[in-house]
NUMIMAR-906064 format. One line per field, with one value per residue (C-alpha): x, y, z. Coordinates in steps of 0.25 Angstrom, whole numbers. Each point is the difference from the previous one (the first is absolute). Layout:
N
px (X / ...)
py (Y / ...)
pz (Z / ...)
END
This chain:
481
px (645 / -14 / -1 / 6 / -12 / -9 / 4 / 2 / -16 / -5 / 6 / -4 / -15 / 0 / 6 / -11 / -12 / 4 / 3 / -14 / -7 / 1 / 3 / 1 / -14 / 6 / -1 / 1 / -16 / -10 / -1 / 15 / 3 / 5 / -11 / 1 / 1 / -11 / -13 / -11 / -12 / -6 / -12 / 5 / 6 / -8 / -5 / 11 / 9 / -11 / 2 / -15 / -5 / 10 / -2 / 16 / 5 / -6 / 5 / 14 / -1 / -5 / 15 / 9 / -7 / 3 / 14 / 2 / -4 / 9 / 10 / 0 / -1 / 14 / 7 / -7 / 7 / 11 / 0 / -2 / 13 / 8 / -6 / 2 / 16 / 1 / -6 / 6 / 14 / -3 / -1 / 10 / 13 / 8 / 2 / 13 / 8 / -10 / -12 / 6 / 1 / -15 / -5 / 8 / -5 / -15 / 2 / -3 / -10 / -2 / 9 / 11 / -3 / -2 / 15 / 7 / -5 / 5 / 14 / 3 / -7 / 2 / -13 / -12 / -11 / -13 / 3 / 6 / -10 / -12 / 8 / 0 / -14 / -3 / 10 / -9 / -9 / 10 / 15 / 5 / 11 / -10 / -13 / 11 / 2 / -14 / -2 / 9 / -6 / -13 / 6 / 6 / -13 / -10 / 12 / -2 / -17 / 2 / 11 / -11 / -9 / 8 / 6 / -16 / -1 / 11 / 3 / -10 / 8 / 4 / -8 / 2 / 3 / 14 / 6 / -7 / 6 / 14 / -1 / -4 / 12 / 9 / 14 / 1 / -17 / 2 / 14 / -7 / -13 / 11 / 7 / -2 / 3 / -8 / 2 / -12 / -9 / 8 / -4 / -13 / -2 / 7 / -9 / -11 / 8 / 0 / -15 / -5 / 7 / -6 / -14 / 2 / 8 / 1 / -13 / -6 / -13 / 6 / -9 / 7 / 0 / 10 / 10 / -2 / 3 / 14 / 2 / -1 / 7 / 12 / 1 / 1 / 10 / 10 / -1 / 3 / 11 / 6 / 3 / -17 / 2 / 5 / -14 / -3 / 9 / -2 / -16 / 1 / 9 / -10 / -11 / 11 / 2 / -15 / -3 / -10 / 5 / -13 / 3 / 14 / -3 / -12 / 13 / 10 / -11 / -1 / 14 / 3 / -10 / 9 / 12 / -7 / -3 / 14 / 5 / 2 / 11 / 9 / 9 / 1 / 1 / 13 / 6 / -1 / 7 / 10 / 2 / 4 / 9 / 10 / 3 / 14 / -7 / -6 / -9 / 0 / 4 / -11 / 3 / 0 / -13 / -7 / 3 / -4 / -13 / -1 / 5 / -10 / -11 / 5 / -2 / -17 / -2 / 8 / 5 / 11 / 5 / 15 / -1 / -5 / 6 / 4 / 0 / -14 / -5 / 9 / -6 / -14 / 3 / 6 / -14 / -6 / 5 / 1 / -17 / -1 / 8 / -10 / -11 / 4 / 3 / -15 / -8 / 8 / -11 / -7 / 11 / -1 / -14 / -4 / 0 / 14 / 7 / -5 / 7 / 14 / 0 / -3 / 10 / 11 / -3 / 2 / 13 / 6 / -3 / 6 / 13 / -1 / 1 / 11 / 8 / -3 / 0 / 13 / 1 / -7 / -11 / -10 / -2 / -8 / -12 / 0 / -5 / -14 / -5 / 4 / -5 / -15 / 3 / 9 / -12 / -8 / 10 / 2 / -15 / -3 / 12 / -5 / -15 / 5 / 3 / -7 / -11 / 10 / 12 / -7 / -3 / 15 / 6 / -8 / 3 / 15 / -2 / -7 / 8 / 13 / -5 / -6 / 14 / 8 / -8 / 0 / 17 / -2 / -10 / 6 / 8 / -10 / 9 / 4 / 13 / 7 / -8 / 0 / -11 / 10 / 12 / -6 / -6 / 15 / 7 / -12 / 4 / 15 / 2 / 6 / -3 / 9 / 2 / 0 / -6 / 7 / -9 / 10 / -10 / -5 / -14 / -1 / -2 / -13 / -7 / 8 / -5 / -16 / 3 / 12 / -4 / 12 / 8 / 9 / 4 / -2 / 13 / -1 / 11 / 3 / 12 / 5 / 8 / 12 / 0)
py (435 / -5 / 13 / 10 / -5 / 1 / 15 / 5 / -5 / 6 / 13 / -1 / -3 / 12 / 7 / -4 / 2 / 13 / 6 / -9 / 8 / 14 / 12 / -1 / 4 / 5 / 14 / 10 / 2 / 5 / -16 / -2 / 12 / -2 / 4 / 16 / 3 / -6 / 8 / -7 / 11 / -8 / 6 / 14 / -6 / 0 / -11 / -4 / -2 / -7 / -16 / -1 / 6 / -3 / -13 / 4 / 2 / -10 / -11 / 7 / -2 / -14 / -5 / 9 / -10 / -12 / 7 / 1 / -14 / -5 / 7 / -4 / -13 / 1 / 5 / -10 / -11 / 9 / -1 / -16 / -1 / 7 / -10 / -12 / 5 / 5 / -12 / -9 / 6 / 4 / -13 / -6 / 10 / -1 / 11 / 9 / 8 / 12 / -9 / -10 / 14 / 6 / -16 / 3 / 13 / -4 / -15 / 6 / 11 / 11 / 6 / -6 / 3 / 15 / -1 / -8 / 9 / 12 / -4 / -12 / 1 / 17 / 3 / 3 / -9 / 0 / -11 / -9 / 2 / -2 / -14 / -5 / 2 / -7 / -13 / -2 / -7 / -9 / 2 / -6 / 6 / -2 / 6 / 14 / 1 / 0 / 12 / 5 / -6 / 6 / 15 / -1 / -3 / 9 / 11 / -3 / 0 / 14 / 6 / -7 / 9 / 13 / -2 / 1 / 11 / 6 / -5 / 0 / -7 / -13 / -11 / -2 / -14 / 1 / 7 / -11 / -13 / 10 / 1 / -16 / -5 / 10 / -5 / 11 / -2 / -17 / 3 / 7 / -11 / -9 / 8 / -1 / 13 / 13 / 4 / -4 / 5 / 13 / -3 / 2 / 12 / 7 / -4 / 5 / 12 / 4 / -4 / 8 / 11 / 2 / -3 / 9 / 12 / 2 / 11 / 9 / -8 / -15 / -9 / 3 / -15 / -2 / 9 / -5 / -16 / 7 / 5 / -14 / -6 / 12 / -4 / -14 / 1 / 9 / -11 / -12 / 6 / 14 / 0 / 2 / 14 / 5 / -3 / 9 / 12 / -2 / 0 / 14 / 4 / -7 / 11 / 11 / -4 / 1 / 12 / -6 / 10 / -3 / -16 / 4 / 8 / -13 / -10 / 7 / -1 / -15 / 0 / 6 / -9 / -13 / 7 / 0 / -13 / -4 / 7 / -12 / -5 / 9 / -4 / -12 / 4 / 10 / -13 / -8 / 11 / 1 / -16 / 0 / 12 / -9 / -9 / 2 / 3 / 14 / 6 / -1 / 14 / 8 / -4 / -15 / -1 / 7 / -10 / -10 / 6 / 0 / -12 / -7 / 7 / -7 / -11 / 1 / 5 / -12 / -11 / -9 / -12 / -2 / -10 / 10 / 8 / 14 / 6 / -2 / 7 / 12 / 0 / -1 / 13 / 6 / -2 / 5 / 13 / 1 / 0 / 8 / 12 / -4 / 2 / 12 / 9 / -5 / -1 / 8 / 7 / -14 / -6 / 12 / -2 / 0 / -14 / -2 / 12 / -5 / -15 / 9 / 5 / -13 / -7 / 12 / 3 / -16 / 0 / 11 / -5 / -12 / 6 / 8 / -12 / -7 / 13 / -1 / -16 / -8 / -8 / -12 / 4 / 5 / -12 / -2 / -7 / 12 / 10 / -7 / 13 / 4 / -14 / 6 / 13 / -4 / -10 / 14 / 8 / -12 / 0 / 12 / 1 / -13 / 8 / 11 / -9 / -4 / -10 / -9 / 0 / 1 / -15 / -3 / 7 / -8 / -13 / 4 / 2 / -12 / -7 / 4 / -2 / -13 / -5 / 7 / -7 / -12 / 0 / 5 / -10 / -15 / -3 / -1 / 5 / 11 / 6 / -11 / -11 / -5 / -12 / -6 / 4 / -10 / -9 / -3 / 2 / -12 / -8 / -1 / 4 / -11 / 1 / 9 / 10 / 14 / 8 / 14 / 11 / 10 / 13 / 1 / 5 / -12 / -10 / 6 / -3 / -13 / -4 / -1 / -10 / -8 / -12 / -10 / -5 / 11 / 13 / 13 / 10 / 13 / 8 / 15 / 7 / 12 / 11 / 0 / -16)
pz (-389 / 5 / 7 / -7 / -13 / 13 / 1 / -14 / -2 / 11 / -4 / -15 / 4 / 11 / -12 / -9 / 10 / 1 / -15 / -4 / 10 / -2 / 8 / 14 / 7 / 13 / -4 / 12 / -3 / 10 / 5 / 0 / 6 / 16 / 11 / 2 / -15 / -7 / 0 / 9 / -6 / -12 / 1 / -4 / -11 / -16 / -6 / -7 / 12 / 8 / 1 / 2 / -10 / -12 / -4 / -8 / 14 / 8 / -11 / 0 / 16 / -1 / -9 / 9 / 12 / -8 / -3 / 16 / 2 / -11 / 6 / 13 / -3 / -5 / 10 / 7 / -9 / 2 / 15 / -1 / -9 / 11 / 10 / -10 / 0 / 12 / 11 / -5 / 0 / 15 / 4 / -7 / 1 / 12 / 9 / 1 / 9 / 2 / 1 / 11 / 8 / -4 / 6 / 12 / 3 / -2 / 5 / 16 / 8 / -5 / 9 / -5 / -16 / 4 / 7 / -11 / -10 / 5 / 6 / -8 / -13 / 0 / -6 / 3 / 7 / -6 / -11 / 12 / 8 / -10 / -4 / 13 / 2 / -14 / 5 / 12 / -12 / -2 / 0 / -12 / -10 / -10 / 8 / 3 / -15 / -2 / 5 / -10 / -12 / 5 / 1 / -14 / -5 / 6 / -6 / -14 / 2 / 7 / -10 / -11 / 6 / -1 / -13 / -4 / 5 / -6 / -13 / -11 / -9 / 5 / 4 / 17 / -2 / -9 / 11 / 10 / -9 / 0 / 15 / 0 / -4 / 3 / 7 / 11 / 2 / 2 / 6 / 11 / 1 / 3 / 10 / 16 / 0 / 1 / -15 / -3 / 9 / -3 / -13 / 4 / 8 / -12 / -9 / 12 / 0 / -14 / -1 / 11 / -2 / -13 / 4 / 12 / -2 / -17 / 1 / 12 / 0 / 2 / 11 / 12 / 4 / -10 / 8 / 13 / -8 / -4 / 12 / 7 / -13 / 1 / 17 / -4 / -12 / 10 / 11 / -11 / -9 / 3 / -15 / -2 / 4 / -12 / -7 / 11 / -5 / -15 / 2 / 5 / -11 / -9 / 6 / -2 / -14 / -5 / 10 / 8 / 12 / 9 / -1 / 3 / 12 / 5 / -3 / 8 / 11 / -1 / -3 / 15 / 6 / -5 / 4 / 14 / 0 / -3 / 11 / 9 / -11 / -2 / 12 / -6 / -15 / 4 / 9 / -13 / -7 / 9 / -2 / -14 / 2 / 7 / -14 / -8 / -13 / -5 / -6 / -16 / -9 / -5 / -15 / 6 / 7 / -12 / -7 / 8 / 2 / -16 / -2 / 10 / -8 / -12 / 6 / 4 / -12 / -8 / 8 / -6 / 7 / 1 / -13 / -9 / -9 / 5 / -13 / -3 / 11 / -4 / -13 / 4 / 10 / -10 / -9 / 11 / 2 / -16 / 1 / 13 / -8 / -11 / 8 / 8 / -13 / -6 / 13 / 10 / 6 / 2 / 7 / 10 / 4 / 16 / 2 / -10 / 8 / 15 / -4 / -5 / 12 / 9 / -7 / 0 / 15 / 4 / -7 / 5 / 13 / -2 / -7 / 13 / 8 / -7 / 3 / 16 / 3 / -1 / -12 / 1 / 8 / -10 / -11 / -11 / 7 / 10 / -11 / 0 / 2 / -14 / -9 / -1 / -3 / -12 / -3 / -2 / -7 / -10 / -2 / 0 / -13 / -7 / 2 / -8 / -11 / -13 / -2 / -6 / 8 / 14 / 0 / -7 / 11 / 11 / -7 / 2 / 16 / 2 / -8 / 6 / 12 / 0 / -6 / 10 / 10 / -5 / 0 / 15 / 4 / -8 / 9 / 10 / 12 / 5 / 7 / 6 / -4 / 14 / -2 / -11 / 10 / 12 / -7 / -7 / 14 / 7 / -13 / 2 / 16 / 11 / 14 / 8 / -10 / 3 / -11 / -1 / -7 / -4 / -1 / 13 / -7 / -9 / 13 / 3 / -14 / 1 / 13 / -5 / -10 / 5 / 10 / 0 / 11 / 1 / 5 / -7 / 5 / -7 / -1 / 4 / -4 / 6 / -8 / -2 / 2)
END
């Protein structure tokens, strides 16, 4: 209860701050404007548009400093409430199933991570690699959830910065403190996995794309950092690659055909570069062929795809109510048909129309993919790729809003999200609570007895906690047995 009156007056002071304090400032001016669109020739501008000499202008200029400072002082605090959640949780949860694997692969050479990743693990190497590197600091369960924790922040300070950029309308720092307490953002902080770091080369993705490509006359340094970012993303999560695809059709959608044309070429040069994988990307293919289950029906898997976008954009955890999420959707869509028949053209703006198709592009691929992979082998953590996409089109929706129930509808996310993470996190445990498990078998164990774990997968997780007198016997079983 202590921490539900916490919530509720965080929300209503956030609520407050930003009703008392007037329309949002972050208007897409000549200084909000992203580098190769705002006009560097002041002095061919008159009088009245000279900051020097317009005592008007330069006081104007002076508040909207003090609004940026402001600002970034919040998604400061916001960034410090994801690490006040999420550290401690990394350091006390235990691991699981997945997590034993990833401190296995990265727990020896280099070598061996790059092998593991590839035959063992089925993915692709970067994140394994990059983790064994960071365990030569120390090797602690902790010290590799770090590097998690770290890459989820650094993604809610860079998609702080592109939502400035983009959206004049809501302050940067609702959608930080939505990202902070977020249950799929401090599930991945927690996760020895490479979720978060993928986390953050989408974020990277997205923000350089649009720095780089949206205009002709973009800094060229901006491109060659995507493409890096783009190599990167492809040899850490193959799923990245569809934030690849939909960009371009972001360029194709706003017409920017000579962008399109320098992307493609950037585009080509990634491909090259991850030429050396694709051996082993068809071998892992082939892999997952060989299971019972199929692929789901088309109806199937875009429902899945919808229903996993649901779940960004309004978290519930299993002890709350269903209906009240249905209802709030149903709301929703209510004031988005409001708003397209008042503000339609609005809606369809440059920056609304490139997130559609980001977000539209990302889903079909991933309804694509549940068509092509057994069942089973594309779950809800592997759509990574898609989270900060739906992040944008849910902001780029709530921007389009009215004054007063732009803030309402952000107090609903973060509420919704810091409950739902709350009934995901009490229990302090996750998936097989294997602390608990060996701590109650060294309690009530007797010498000479055989500990049988009877999924084989378990005894791994198991293993690092458990330091009795006994022997751990995982158990295989073989089909048909």
């Amino acid at each position: 209860m202590q921490i539900r009156r916490m919530v509720n007056t965080v929300l209503f002071l956030l609520l407050v701050i930003e009703v008392t304090s007037g329309e949002c400032n972050y208007k897409l001016s000549s200084d909000n404007r992203m580098p190769g669109l705002r006009s560097t020739d002041t002095l061919s501008k008159p009088y009245t548009d000279n900051p020097s000499r317009n005592p008007a202008l330069r006081l104007r200029a002076g508040a909207e400093t003090n609004g940026n400072s402001r600002e970034n002082l919040l998604v400061g605090f916001a960034v410090l409430i994801h690490l006040f959640i999420a550290i401690p949780l990394a350091y006390s949860l235990n691991i699981w199933t997945d997590e034993a694997f990833t401190f296995d692969t990265t727990g020896k050479n280099l070598g061996y991570a790059l092998s593991q990743s590839i035959h063992f693990e089925i993915q692709a190497p970067l994140y394994f690699l990059v983790l064994n590197l960071w365990q030569h600091i120390n090797q602690s369960l902790f010290f590799a959830r770090l590097f998690s924790v770290i890459c989820v922040a650094l993604t809610i300070v860079f998609i702080s910065i592109l939502a400035k950029q983009l959206f004049r309308n809501i302050r940067p720092s609702w959608i930080a403190f939505w990202l902070a307490v977020h249950p799929f953002t401090l599930w991945a902080a927690t996760e020895i996995r490479l979720y978060a770091f993928a986390m953050l080369l989408a974020s990277l993705l997205i923000l350089l794309f649009f720095q780089g490509f949206r205009t002709d006359a973009q800094p060229q340094g901006y491109r060659l950092a995507y493409l890096v970012v783009a190599v990167a993303a492809l040899y850490t999560h193959y799923y990245l690659g569809s934030i690849l695809v939909a960009n371009a059709f972001v360029l194709i959608v706003n017409r920017r055909w000579r962008s399109l044309g320098q992307y493609v070429l950037y585009m080509a040069l990634a491909g090259v570069c991850f030429v050396p994988m694709m051996s082993f990307v068809v071998a892992q293919g082939r892999s997952t062929t060989t299971a019972d289950s199929h692929p789901l029906r088309l109806l199937t898997a875009f429902s899945r795809v919808i229903w996993q976008i649901k779940e960004f954009i309004l978290p519930v955890a299993s002890t709350d109510p269903q209906w009240l999420r249905r209802w709030i959707f149903r709301a929703a869509y209510f004031a988005v048909g409001i708003m397209v028949f008042r503000n339609g053209r609005r809606l369809l703006s440059r920056t609304n129309s490139g997130i559609y198709a980001l977000v539209l592009v990302v889903s079909f691929f991933f309804v694509l993919a549940l068509r092509s992979v057994p069942e089973g082998f594309l779950i809800e953590r592997h759509m990574v790729s898609l989270f900060l996409p739906v992040v944008l089109l849910t902001s780029c929706l709530i921007n389009s809003a009215g004054r007063i129930w732009r803030p309402v509808a952000l107090s609903i996310l973060i509420f919704f999200s810091a409950w739902s993470s709350y009934e995901n996190f009490k229990s302090v445990a996750k998936e097989g609570d294997w602390q608990r498990v060996s701590l109650f078998l060294q309690m009530n164990e007797h010498p000479d007895e055989t500990i049988l774990v009877f999924h084989a997968g378990a005894a791994l997780p198991l293993s690092h906690y458990y330091h009795g007198v006994n022997r751990l016997v995982a158990l295989i079983y073989k089909k048909g047995r």
